[in-house]
C-alpha positions in Angstrom: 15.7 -22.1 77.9 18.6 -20.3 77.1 19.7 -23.1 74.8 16.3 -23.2 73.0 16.9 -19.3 72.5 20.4 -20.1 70.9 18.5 -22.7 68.6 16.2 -20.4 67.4 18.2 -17.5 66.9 20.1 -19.6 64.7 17.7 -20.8 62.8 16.5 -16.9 62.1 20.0 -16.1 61.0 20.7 -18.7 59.0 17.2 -18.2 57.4 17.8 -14.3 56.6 21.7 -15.5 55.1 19.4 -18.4 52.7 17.3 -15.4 51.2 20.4 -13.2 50.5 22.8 -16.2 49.4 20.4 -18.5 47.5 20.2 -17.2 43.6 17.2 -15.7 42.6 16.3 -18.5 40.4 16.4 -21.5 43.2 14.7 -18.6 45.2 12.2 -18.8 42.4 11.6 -22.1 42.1 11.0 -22.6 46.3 8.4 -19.8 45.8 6.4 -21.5 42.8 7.0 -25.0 44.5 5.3 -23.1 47.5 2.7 -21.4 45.9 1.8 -24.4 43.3 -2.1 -24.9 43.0 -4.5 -26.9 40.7 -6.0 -23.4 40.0 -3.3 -22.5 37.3 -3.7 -25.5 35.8 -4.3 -25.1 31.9 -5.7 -28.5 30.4 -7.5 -26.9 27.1 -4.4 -27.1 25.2 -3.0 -30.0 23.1 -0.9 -31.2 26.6 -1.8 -30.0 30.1 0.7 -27.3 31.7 0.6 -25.2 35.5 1.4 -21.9 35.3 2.5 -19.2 37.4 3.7 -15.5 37.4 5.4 -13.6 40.1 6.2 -10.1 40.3 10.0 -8.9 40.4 10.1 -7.8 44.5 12.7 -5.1 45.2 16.0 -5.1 46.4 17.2 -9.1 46.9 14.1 -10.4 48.0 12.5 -13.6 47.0 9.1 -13.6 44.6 6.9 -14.5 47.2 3.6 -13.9 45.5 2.5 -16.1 42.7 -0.8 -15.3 39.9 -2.6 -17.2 37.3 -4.4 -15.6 34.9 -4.1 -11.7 36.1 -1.1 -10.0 37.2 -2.4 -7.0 39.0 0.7 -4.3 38.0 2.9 -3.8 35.0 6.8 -4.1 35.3 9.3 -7.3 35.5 7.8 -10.4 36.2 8.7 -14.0 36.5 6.7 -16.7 34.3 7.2 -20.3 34.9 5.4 -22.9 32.9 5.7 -26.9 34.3 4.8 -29.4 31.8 3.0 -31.9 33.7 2.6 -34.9 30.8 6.4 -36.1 30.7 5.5 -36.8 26.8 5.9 -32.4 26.5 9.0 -32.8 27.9 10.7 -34.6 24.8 9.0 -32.4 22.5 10.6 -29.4 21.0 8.7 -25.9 22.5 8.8 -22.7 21.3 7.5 -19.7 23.6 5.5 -16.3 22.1 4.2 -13.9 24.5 1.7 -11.2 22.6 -0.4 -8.2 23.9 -3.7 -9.0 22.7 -5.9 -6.5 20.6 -3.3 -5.2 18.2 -4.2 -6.8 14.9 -4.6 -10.5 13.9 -2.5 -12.7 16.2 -1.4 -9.8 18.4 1.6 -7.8 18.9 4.7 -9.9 20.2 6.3 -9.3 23.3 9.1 -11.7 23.4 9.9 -15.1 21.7 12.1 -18.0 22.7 13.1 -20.4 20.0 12.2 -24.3 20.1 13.9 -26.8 22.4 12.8 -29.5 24.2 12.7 -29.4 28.3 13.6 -32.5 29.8 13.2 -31.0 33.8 9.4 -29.9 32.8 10.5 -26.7 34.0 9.6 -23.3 31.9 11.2 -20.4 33.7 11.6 -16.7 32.1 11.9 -13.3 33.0 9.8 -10.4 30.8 9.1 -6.6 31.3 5.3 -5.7 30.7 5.0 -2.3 30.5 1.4 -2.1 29.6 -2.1 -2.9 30.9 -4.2 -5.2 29.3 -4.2 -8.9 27.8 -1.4 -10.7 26.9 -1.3 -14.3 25.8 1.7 -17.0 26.3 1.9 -19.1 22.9 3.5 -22.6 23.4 4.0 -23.6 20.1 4.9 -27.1 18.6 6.0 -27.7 15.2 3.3 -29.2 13.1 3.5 -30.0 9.2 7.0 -27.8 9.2 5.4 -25.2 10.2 5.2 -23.9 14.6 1.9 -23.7 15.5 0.2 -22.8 18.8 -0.6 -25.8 21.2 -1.0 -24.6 24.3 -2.5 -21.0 24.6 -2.1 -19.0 28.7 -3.7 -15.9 28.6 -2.2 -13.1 31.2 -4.4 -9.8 32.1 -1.4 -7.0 33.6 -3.7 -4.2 35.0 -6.3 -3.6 37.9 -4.8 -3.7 40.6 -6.3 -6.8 42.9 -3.0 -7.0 45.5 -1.1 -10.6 46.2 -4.3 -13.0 45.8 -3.2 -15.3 43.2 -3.2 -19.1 45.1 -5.5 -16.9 47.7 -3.2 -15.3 50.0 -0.8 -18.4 50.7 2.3 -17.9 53.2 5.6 -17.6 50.9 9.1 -17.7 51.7 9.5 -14.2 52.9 6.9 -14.0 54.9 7.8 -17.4 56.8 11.4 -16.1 56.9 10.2 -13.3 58.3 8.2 -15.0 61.3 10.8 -17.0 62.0 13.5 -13.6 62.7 10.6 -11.8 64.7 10.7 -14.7 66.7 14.1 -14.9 67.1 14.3 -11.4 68.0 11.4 -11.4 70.7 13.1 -14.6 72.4 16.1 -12.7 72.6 15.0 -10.1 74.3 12.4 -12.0 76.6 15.7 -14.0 77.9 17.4 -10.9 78.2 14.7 -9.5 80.6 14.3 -12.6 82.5 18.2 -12.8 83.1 18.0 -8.6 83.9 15.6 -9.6 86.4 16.9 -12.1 88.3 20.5 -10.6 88.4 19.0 -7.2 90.0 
């Protein structure tokens, strides 16, 4: 028993030193490989791309929650885009986000020039500081000119709490299970070995 309690006290430790140690980005990317669904799939562009935002946590916490098309609060968030075809991946891509409903082709956010992305793997960090629609431009160029191919539309605003990929168990929350356990274990063999030394 009391060997099993050392086991598993470990294992809580060495969990709770992963979160703090682990850079936010590879934190990032266990969170969305955690969290990745066929519901943020987006096939209605010119290639097919899975989507995902997650919502800055505070302190050095882990994103544990991931959305697809609604975000339910405004402030930082985490966007990653995977390119599922590998023919996208060879492809220059150039990245607009725009809030939606402020003149012809809306009012832009943020832009990252053209480059291709070999990994398949899209990850950014943005500050929305409005509610309402946004839209994430992937754009390809096309005649000399960039031109959307793929469009992901974003609604910041609501509320509607941490039901993105509906309500799936993240990294914090299984680190989190594991240390409660930890802790409880300690203490039941504590009590045990209180008891039979009285």
């Amino acid at each position: 028993m009391k060997k099993i309690f050392e086991w598993a006290a470990g294992l809580a430790g060495a969990m709770m030193i992963a979160l703090v140690v682990v850079p936010a980005h590879a934190q990032l990317m266990l969170a969305h490989e955690g969290h990745h669904s066929g519901d943020c799939a987006i096939k209605s562009g010119a290639f097919p791309v899975s989507f995902s935002a997650y919502e800055k946590p505070k302190g050095e916490l882990p994103p544990t929650h991931a959305y697809c098309d609604h975000v339910p609060e405004t402030g930082e968030l985490y966007f990653t885009v995977d390119l599922t075809d590998p023919e996208s991946r060879e492809i220059p891509i150039a990245m607009r986000l725009v809030m939606e409903g402020h003149g012809e082709g809306g009012h832009e956010i943020m832009s990252i020039p053209a480059k291709p992305y070999p990994s398949g793997s899209i990850t950014f960090t943005v500050n929305l500081e409005e509610l309402g629609q946004y839209a994430l431009l992937l754009e390809t160029e096309k005649d000399g000119k960039m031109t959307p191919a793929v469009r992901i539309p974003v609604h910041v605003g609501g509320g509607g709490g941490h039901d993105g990929h509906g309500g799936g168990i993240g990294m914090t929350e299984i680190a989190l299970i594991v240390g409660v356990a930890g802790v409880a274990a300690f203490f039941l063999l504590r009590r045990r070995t209180s008891a039979k030394m009285s």
